[in-house]
N, C-alpha and C positions, 0 to 999 in steps of 0.2 A: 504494500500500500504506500503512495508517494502523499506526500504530505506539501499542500500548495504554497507558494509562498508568495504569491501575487499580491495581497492583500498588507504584507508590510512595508514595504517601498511607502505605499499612504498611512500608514499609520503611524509611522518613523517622524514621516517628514509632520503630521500632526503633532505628535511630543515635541517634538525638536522646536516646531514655534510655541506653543503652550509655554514651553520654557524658557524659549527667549523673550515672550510676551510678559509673564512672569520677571525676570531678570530686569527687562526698560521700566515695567511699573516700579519695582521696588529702587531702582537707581532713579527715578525721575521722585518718589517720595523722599529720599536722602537727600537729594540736589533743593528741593523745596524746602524741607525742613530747616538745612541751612542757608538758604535765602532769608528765612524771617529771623533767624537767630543774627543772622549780621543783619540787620536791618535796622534792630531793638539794641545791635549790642553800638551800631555807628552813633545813634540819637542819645546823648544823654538829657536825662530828665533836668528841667530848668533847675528844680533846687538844688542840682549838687553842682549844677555849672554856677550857679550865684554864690554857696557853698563856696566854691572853689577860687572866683574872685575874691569874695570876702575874706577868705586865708592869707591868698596874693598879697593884696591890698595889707593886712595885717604886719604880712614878713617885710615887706619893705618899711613900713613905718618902724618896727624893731631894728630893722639891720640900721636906719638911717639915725635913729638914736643911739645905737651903740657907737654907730661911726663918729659922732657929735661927743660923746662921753668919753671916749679915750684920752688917756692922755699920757704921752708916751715921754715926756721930761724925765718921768723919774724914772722909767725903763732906760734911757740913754743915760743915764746918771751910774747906773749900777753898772751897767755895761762899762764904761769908763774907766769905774772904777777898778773893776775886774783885768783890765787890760794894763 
């Protein structure tokens, strides 16, 4: 008894896209997925960008008083002396 094999040439070739079909869906859900993840992750929320001015704005007024309060006579004094 011969056993026909006509029948899988099409059946092959039906798995073979199911699976590639399969494959583009889940690669096109991954490629979306991170589309919206960079999208939320480019836009930051105003309060931490205000936030973050607010900071700015703080360290320069520090640095610009400490640079106002130095005073380095007595640092060239000791040095001087030292030499």
């Amino acid at each position: 008894m011969k056993i026909s094999q006509r029948g899988h040439g099409l059946v092959g070739t039906i798995v073979t896209l199911a699976v590639i079909c399969l494959l583009a869906f889940a690669g096109y859900k991954v490629w979306q997925s991170r589309q919206a993840e960079t999208n939320t992750s480019n836009q930051p929320e105003t309060s931490q960008e205000q936030e973050l001015d607010q900071t700015d704005a703080e360290l320069d007024s520090t640095a610009s008083e400490v640079d106002e309060s130095l005073d380095t006579t007595e640092l060239d004094a000791d040095i001087d002396s030292m030499l």
